[in-house]
RODO-384244 format. One line per field, with one value per residue (C-alpha): x, y, z; residue number from 1. Coordinates in steps of 0.02 Angstrom, whole numbers, plus 50000, padded with zeros to 5 digits. Each point is the difference from the previous one (the first is absolute). Layout:
N
X <- (X|...) .
Y <- (Y|...) .
Z <- (Z|...) .
nr <- (NUM|...) .
END
This chain:
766
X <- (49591|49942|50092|49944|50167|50059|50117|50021|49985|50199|49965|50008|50147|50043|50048|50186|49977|49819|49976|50086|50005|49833|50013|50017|49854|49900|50111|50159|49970|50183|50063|49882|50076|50022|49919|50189|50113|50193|50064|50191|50095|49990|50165|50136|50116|50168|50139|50143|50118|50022|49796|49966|50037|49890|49851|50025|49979|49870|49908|49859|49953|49989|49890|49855|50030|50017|50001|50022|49883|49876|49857|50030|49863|50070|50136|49887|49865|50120|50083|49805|49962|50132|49978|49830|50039|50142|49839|49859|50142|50086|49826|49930|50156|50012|49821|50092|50112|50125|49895|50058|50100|50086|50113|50016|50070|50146|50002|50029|50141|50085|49995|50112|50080|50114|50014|49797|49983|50089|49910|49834|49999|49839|50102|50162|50077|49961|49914|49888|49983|49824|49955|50054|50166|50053|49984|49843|50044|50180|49902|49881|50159|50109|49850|49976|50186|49982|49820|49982|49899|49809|49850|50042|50179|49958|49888|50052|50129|49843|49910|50192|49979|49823|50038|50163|49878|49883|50135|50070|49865|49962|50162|50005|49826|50054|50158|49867|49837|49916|50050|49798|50027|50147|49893|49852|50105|50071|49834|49929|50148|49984|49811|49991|49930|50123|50161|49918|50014|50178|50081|49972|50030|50166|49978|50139|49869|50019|50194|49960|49901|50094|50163|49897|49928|50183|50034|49865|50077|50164|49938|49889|50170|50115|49879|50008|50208|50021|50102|50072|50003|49826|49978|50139|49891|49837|50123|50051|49806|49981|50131|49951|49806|50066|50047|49855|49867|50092|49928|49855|50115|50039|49813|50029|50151|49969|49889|50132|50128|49902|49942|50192|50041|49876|49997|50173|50068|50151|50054|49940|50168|50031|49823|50054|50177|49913|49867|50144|50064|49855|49974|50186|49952|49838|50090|50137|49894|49890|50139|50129|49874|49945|50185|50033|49850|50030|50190|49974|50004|49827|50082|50050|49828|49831|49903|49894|49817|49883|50110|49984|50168|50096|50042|49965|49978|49872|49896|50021|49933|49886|49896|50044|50008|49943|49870|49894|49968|49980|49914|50142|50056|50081|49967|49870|49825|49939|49986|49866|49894|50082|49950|49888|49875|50082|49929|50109|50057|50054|49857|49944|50134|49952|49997|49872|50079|50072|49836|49905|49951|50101|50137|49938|49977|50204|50046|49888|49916|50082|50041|49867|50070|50194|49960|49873|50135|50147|49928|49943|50179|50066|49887|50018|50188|49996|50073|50138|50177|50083|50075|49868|50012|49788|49979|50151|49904|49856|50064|50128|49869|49850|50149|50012|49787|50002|50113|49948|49832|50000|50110|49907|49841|50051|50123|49931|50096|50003|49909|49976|49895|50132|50110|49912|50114|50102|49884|50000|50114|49951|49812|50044|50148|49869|49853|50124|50047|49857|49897|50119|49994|49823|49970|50109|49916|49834|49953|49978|49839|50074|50128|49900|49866|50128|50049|49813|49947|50171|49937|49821|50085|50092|49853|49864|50169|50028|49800|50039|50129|49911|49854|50094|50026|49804|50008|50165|49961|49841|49962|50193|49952|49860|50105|50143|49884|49891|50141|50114|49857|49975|50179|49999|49854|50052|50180|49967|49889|50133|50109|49864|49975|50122|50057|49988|49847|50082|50169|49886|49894|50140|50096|49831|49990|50187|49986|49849|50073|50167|49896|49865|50155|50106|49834|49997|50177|50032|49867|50065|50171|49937|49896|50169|50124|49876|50003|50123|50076|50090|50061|50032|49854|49918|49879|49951|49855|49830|49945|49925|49871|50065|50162|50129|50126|50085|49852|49801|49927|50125|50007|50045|50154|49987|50131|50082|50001|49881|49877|49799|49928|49887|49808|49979|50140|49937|50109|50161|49915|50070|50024|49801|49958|49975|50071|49865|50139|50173|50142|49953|50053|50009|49815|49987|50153|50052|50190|50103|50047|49888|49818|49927|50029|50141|49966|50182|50164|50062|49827|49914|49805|49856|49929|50068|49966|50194|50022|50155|50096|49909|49860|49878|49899|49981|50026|50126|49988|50181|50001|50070|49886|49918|50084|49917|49945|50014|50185|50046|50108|49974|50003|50175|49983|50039|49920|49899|50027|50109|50112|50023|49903|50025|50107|49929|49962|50139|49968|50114|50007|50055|50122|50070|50013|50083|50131|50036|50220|49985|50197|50007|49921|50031|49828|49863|49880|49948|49835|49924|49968|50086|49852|49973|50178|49998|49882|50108|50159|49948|49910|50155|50134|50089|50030|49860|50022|49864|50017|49914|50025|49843|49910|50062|50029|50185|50123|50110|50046|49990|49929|50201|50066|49852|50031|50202|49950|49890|50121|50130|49875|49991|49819|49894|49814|49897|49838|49857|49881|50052|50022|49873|49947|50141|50128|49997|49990|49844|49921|50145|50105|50134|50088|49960|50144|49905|49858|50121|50073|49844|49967|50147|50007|49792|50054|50163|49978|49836|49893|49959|49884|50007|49831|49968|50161|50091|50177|50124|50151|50159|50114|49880|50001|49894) .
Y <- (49511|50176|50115|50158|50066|50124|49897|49826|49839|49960|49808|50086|50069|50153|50084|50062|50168|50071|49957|50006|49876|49948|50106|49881|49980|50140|49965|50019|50156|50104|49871|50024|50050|50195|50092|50022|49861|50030|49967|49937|50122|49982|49888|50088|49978|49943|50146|50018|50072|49823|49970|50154|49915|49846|50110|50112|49837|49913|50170|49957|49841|50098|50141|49879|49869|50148|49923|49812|49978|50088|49910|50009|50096|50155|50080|49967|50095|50138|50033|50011|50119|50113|49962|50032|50178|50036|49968|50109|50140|50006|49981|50188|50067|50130|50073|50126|50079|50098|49978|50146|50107|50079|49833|49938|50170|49960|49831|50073|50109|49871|49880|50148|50079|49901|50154|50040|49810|50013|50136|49970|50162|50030|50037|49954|50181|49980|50163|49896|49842|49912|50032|49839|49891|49914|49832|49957|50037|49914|49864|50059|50113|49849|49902|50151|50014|49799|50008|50171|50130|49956|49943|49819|50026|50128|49897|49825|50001|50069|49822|49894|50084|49959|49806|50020|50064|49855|49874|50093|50015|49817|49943|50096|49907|49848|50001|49981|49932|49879|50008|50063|50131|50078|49968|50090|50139|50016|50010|50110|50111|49995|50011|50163|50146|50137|49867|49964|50198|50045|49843|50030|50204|50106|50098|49926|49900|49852|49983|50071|49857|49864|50076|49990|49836|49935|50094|49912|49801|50082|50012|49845|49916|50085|49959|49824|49993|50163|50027|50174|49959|49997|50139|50090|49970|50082|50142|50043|49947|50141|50102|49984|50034|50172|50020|49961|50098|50073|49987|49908|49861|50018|49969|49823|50013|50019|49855|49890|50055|49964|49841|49946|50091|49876|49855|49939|49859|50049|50160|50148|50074|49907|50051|50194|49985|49910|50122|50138|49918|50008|50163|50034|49904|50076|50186|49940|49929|50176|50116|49972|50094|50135|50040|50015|50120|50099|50018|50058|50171|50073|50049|49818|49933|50004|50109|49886|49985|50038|50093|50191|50021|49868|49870|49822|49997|50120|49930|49835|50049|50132|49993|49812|49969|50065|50123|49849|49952|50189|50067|50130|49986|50172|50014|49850|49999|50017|49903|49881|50003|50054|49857|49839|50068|50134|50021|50040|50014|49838|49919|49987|49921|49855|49829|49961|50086|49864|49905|50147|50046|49932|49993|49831|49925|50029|49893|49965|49842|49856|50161|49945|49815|50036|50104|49844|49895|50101|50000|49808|49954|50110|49925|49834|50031|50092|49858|49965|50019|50159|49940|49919|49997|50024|50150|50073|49997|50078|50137|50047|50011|50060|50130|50067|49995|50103|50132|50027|49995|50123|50135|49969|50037|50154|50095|50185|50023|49957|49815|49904|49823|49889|50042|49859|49886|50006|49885|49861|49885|49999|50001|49827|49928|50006|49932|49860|49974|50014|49875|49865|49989|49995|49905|49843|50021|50001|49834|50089|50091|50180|50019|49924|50129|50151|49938|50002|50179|50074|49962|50043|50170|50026|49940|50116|50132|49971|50009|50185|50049|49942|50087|50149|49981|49899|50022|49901|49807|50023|49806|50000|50057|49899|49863|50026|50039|49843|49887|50046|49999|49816|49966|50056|49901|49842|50029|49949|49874|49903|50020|49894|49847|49862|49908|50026|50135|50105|50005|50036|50154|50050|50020|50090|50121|50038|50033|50099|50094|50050|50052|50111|50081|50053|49997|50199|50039|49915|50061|50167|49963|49912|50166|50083|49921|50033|50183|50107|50124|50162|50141|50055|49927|49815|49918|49800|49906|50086|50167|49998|50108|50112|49981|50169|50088|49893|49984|50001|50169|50058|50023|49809|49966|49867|49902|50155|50111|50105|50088|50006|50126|49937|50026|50186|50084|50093|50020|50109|50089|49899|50168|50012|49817|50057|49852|49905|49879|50069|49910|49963|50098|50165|50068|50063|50115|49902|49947|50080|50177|50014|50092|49928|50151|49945|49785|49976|50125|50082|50015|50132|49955|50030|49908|49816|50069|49971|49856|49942|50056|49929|49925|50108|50022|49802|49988|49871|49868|49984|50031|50110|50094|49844|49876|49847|50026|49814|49989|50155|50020|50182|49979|50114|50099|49941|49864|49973|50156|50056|49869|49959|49850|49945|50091|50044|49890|50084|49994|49918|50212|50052|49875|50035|50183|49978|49876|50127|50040|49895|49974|50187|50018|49925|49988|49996|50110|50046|49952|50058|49804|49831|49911|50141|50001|49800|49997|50095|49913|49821|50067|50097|49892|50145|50095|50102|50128|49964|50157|50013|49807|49898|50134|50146|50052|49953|50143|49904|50148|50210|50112|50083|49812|49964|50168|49954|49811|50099|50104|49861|49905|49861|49978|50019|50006|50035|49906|50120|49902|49888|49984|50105|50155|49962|50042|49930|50102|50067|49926|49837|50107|49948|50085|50144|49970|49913|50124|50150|49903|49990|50167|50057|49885|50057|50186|49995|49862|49950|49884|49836|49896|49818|49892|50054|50034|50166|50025|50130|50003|50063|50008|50119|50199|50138) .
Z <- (54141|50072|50118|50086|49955|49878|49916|49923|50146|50025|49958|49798|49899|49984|49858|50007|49900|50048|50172|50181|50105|50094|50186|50136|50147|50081|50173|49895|49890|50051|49886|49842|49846|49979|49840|49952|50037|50040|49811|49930|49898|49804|49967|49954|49826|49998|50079|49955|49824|49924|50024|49881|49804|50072|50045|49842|49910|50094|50007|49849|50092|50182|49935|49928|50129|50167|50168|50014|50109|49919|49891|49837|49947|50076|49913|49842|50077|50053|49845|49910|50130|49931|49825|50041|50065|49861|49855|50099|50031|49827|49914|49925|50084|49865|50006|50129|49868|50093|50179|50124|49860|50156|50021|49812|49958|50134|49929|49824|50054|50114|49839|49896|50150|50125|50124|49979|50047|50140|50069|49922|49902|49903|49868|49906|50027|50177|50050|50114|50113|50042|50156|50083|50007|49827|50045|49925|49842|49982|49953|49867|49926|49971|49916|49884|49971|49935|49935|49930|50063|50005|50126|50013|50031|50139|50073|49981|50150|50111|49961|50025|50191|50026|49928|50146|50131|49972|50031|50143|50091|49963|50046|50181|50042|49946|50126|50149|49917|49887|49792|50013|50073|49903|49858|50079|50044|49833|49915|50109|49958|49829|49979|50138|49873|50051|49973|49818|49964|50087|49951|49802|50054|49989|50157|50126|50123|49913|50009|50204|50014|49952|50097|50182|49942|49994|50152|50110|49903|50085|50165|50010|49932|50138|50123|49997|50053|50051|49826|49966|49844|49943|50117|49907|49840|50073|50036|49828|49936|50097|49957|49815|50043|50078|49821|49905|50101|50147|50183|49939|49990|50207|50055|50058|50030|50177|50012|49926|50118|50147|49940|49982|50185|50085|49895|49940|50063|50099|50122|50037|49970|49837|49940|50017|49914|49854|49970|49999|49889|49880|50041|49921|49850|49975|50015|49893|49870|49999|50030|49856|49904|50102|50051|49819|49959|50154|49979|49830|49947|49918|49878|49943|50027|49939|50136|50111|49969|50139|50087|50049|50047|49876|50138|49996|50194|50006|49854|50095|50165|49956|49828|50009|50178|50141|49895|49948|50176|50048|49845|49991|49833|49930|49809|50012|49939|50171|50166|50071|50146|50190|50100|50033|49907|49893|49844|49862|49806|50029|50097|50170|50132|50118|50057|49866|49840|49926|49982|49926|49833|49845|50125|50075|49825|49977|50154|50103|49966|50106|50142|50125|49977|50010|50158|50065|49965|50087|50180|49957|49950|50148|50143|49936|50017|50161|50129|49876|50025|49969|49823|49939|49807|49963|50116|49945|49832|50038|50105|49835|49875|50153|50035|49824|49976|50163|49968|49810|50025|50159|49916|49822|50117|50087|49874|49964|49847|49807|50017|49859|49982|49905|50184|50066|49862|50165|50096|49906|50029|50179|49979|49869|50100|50175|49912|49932|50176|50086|49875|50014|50179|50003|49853|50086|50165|49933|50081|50180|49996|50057|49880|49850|50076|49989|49801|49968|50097|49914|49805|50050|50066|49813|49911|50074|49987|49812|49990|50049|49909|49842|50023|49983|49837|49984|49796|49999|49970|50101|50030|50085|50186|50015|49939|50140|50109|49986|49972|50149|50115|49948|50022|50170|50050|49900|50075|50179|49951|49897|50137|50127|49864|49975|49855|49783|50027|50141|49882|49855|50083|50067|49830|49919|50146|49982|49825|49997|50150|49891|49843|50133|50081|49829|49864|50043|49987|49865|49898|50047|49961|49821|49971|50057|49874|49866|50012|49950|50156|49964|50091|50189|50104|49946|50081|49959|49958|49927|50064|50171|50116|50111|49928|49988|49990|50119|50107|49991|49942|49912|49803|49901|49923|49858|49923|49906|50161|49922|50139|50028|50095|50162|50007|50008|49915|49840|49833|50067|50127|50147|50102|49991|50060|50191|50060|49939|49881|49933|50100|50182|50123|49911|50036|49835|49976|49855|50050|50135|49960|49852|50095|49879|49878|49861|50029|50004|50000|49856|49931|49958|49949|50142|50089|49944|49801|49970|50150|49910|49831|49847|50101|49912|50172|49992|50192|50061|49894|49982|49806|49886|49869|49911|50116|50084|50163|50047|49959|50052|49841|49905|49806|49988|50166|50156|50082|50175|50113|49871|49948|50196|50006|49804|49858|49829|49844|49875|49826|49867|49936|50166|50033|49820|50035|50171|49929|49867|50026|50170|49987|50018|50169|50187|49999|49843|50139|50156|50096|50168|50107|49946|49975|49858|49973|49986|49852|49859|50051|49982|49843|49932|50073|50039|50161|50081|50122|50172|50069|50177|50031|50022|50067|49892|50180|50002|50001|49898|49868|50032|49864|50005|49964|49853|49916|49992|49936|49847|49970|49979|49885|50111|50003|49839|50020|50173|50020|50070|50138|50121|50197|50122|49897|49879|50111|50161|50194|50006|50180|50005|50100|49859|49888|49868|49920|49838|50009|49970|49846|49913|50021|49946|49817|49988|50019|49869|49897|49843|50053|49854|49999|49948|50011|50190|50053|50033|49979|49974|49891|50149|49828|49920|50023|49953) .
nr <- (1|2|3|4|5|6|7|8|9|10|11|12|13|14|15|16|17|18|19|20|21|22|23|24|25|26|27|28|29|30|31|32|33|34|35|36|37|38|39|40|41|42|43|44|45|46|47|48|49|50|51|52|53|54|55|56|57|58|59|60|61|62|63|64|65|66|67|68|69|70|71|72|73|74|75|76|77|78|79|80|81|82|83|84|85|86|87|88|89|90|91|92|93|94|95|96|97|98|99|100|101|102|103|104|105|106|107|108|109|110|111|112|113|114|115|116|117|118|119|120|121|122|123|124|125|126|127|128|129|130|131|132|133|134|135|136|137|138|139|140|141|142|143|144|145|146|147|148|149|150|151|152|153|154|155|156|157|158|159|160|161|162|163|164|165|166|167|168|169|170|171|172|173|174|175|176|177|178|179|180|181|182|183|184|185|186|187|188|189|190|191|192|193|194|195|196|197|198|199|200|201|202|203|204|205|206|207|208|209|210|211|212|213|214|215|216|217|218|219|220|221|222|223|224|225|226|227|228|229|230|231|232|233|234|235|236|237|238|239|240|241|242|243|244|245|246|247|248|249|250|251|252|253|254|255|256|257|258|259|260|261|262|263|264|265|266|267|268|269|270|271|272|273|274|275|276|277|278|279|280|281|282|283|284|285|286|287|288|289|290|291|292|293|294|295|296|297|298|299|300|301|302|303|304|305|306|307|308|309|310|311|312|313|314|315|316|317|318|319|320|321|322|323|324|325|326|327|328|329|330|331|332|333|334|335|336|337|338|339|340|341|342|343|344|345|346|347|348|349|350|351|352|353|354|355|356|357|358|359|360|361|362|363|364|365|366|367|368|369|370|371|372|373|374|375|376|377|378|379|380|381|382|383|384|385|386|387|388|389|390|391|392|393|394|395|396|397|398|399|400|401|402|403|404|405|406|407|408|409|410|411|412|413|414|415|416|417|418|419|420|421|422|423|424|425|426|427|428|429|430|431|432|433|434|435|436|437|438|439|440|441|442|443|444|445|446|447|448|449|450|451|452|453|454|455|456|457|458|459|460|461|462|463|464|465|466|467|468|469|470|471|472|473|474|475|476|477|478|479|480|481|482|483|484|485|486|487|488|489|490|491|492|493|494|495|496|497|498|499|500|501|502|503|504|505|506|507|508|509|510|511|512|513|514|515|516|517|518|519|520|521|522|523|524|525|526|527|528|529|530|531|532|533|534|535|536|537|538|539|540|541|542|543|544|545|546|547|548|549|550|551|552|553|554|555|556|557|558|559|560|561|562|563|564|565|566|567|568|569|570|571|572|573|574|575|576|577|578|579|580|581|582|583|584|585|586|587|588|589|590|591|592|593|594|595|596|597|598|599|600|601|602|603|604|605|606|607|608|609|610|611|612|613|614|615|616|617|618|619|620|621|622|623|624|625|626|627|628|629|630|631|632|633|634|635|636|637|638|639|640|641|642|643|644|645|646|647|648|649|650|651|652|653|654|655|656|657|658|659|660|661|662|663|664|665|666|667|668|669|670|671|672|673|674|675|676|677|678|679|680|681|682|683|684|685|686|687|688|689|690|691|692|693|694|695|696|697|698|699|700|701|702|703|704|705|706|707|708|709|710|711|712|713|714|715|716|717|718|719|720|721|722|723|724|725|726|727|728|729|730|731|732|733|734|735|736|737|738|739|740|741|742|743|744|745|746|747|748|749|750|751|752|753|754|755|756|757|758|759|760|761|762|763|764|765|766) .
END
């Protein structure tokens, strides 16, 4: 039997999971079946305080079994999908070593010090915080506390949080859709490059993450009844996000509240009492802490990194806040470009910026289809009522792609590619969506037609992105290229024929389809996991064209964070390069404040001969005399940029020598930057003073106040190099604070020299 129409004749079965029901006649389309169907709620489990020791015990059974209703292949399949993502994650985890130094150093002294836990000193005598909230590393603390200080215990709970994020994201799709697309979602989660290289990394994104990922199951789940109580939840998700990375954590926020304002199913005036009432959860769950660290005398606290004043507000709405959207970040590196346009340290702004250079290969490979997918999901939902469940979907995950991805576009200040980490849940949880609608309708010509242009769209994509990188599995984009096109054509087709060899194409089209859209991430996120990631900016996958420092044109940044110069720049001579490479935007006058004369402050060679201390006129490679330009690590000087992007490799003689009567001192030395810092104190296990902060920029000590800590013998050794110029100010607009110091112990105190290091004895006088 033929039929002009798009789907099966209505004289045959239809299949109860892949299909809808067969639309009715041309004269009666109103009542054909929309792309998403009004669906029941998931059934609930048994309420109640007597119901709890029953579902305690019949728990085992209910996790492999899941939803009644469900096939039983599912849960199965669900459970390997995160088994699946525990083995790729854990797997090499300890080629990164310490990864960013900056947080494992904090980790280290939260795992001996309760009070530097607390406030996430950088080290046990708490001179010091990181320059973010603690939260982050509560978790990796208390695993080192159990498991003893090393990599895998660091990084372990980073991989636990990725496996959670999987089956959160999973489970908030599954609520509205098909057990396909959870699963989709969930893969595409786990396989997204930039979620392969934060999730099994000990920078806080990953716990950030997975907090706004439970957030967004809160609201879908108080959405449905209008409960307070899940939207209580988002509120302290929330709350606790604040904590891990500050405001970054209030970018969807709100999206979400909106989307609960106009879609929950009861009044207006209920609506606005329950969303104050997350709003007092989310403060409460934020504010314990920052009441405490505020109401706290300096003198009983470390002093807060970051800051220029010593105040966790202003760190938190300036360097951290407001500065990365305005690029006015005192005692930063430097701000980004002023505008659409804007170019910048941190790569050009604009609508495009997250598809560009090696910044698309972090994140944006399924972009073009989560955004295809959002207005489809949202049109095709556009006559529905006001609480529909499916719309209410896509505008809470299209709500939190918007707002990221705009303010990720259009930030001026520090900007770096693993940010996007932010974007994937919502990129994976619409393409999960998005599929599964499609993929059931695909019997009506249009919609099998928008499945089929949407994979060609990520195919020819993916083609793209991988020929960025064309020496990377070469054969691969022609592959995905040739293979989605096919499924997009073969797609529709199946969709038009009837019977065993429609079902059949269709299944080989929707297979090859899957592989085309995730056979360039996920060769990117296997390159990713195989690769060993240290220090303060990481990028995944292989290296790419174009790719910089946190846009196209500027210098490359490789798995250590050590630094490559662009086309054009010349040994150290970056003053001389007349625009014609350095960093863009600078026109030649090596970096801001410099005229090109001393290549960075606190130096004193000509023209870029003495760019940085003990780079030997090497340029900016990021090394140390003899170090490795790749990783950025110097072989016993300070690493990238001086120990800002990476610390130093420390000799077993060093360490030995700084460990020397450690029970004697508050701290075994003192070292301009706390990435520099960070390297002797996980090598020592002793305290380490990071004076200057991050930057070296901080002015967390006074010359007066280190002259009265040598005096009291407090601090033995001081490590020479580090921070901008070894000392920090210089054209940050931050402090001078650390520059003075090292002046100061250079001018009164001998200079020794062990390996490539320099140090000088504060105990010793002449």
């Amino acid at each position: 039997m033929t039929t002009t129409s798009s789907v099966p004749p209505t004289s045959e079965p239809w299949p109860e999971a892949a299909n809808y029901p067969p639309p009715a006649p041309a004269d009666r389309q109103a009542t054909v079946e929309p792309l998403f169907p009004p669906a029941e709620l998931p059934p609930r489990g048994p309420k109640g305080p007597g119901s709890w020791a029953g579902r305690l015990r019949t728990l085992p059974a209910r996790a492999w079994r899941g939803r009644a209703d469900d096939p039983r292949w599912v849960r199965p399949a669900f459970l390997a999908l995160l088994a699946a993502t525990a083995a790729l994650y854990f797997w090499n985890l300890t080629a990164s070593g310490w990864a960013n130094s900056f947080y494992s150093a904090a980790v280290q002294a939260g795992s001996q010090s309760w009070k530097a836990f607390f406030y996430g000193s950088s080290d046990a005598a708490n001179f010091i915080t990181v320059d973010k909230p603690p939260m982050s590393l509560w978790p990796m603390a208390l695993s080192v506390r159990l498991f003893g200080l090393s990599s895998g215990s660091i990084l372990a709970p980073q991989v636990l949080m990725a496996v959670a994020t999987v089956a959160t994201v999973y489970a908030t799709v599954r609520r509205r859709f098909s057990p396909v697309g959870g699963l989709v979602a969930g893969a595409a989660l786990a396989l997204t490059p930039v979620a392969a290289l934060m999730f099994r990394f000990n920078n806080p994104d990953a716990l950030l993450v997975l907090l706004l990922t439970l957030a967004a199951y809160g609201v879908v789940r108080a959405t449905e009844t209008a409960s307070t109580r899940w939207l209580v939840f988002a509120g302290v998700m929330f709350g606790f996000g604040f904590l891990t990375k500050t405001l970054q954590a209030f970018l969807v926020l709100p999206a979400f509240a909106l989307v609960y304002l106009v879609t929950a199913p009861t009044g207006l005036g209920r609506r606005f009492r329950q969303l104050l009432w997350a709003g007092l959860a989310m403060v409460v769950a934020a504010g314990w802490w920052v009441a405490i660290v505020e109401l706290v005398p300096a003198s009983a606290r470390p002093y807060i990194g970051g800051s220029q004043d010593d105040d966790f507000l202003s760190v938190t709405f300036g360097y951290n806040g407001f500065g990365r959207i305005t690029g006015n970040e005192t005692g930063s590196v430097g701000g980004g470009g002023r505008g659409g346009a804007g170019g910048g340290m941190w790569g050009e702004t604009g609508i495009t910026r997250l598809f560009d250079g090696d910044i698309g290969g972090q994140i944006a490979w399924l972009m073009p289809a989560a955004l295809i997918l959002l207005v489809v999901g949202l049109w095709a939902t556009r006559r529905h009522p006001r609480t529909d469940s499916a719309r209410t979907a896509f505008l809470v995950w299209g709500g939190w792609l918007v707002c990221t991805a705009l303010t990720f576009s259009f930030m001026s200040g520090i900007f770096h590619q693993y940010y996007t980490v932010a974007l994937v849940p919502a990129v994976a949880a619409l393409v999960g969506m998005g599929a599964d609608g499609l993929w059931r309708a695909r019997h009506r010509l249009p919609y099998a037609a928008l499945l089929g242009g949407t994979v060609a769209v990520t195919a020819v994509w993916a083609y793209v992105l991988l020929g960025r990188s064309a020496d990377f599995v070469p054969w691969l984009r022609w592959a995905v290229l040739i293979g989605g096109l096919a499924a997009a054509v073969a797609l529709p087709l199946a969709g038009r024929l009837s019977g065993a060899l429609g079902a059949r194409l269709a299944t080989v089209a929707g297979i090859a389809a899957l592989a085309a859209a995730l056979g360039g991430p996920t060769a990117y996120a296997l390159q990713t996991v195989s690769t060993g990631h240290s220090g303060s900016i990481v990028t995944a996958g292989p290296q790419v064209q174009g790719g910089g420092f946190g846009g196209p044109g500027g210098g490359r940044f490789r798995a250590g964070g050590g630094m490559g110069f662009p086309p054009g720049t010349q040994g150290g001579q970056t003053g001389q390069a007349q625009g014609q490479g350095g960093f863009p935007g600078m026109n030649g006058q090596g970096f801001p404040g410099m005229n090109g004369q001393n290549g960075f402050p606190g130096t004193t060679g000509q023209n870029g001969q003495n760019a940085f201390p003990g780079m030997n006129g090497q340029g900016f490679p990021g090394t140390g005399t003899g170090g490795d330009s790749r990783t950025g690590r110097g072989a016993g000087g300070p690493g990238g940029m001086g120990g800002l992007l990476n610390g130093a490799q420390v000799s077993s003689e060093l360490s030995a020598l700084l460990k020397q009567d450690a029970d004697e001192y508050t701290w075994v030395a003192a070292a301009v930057g706390s990435q520099n810092q960070a390297s002797y104190q996980l090598a020592t296990g002793e305290p380490v003073m990071a004076l200057g902060g991050f930057n070296g920029t901080d002015p967390s000590l006074t010359l007066a106040r280190f002259q009265q800590y040598v005096k009291e013998g407090k601090v033995h050794w001081f490590i020479g190099g580090g921070g901008f110029g070894g000392g920090g100010g210089g054209g940050m607009g931050g402090s001078s604070d650390s520059s003075q110091i090292t002046s100061w112990v250079q001018e009164n105190f001998t200079a020794k020299t062990v390996g490539n290091t320099t140090l000088y004895d504060l105990t010793a006088t002449e």
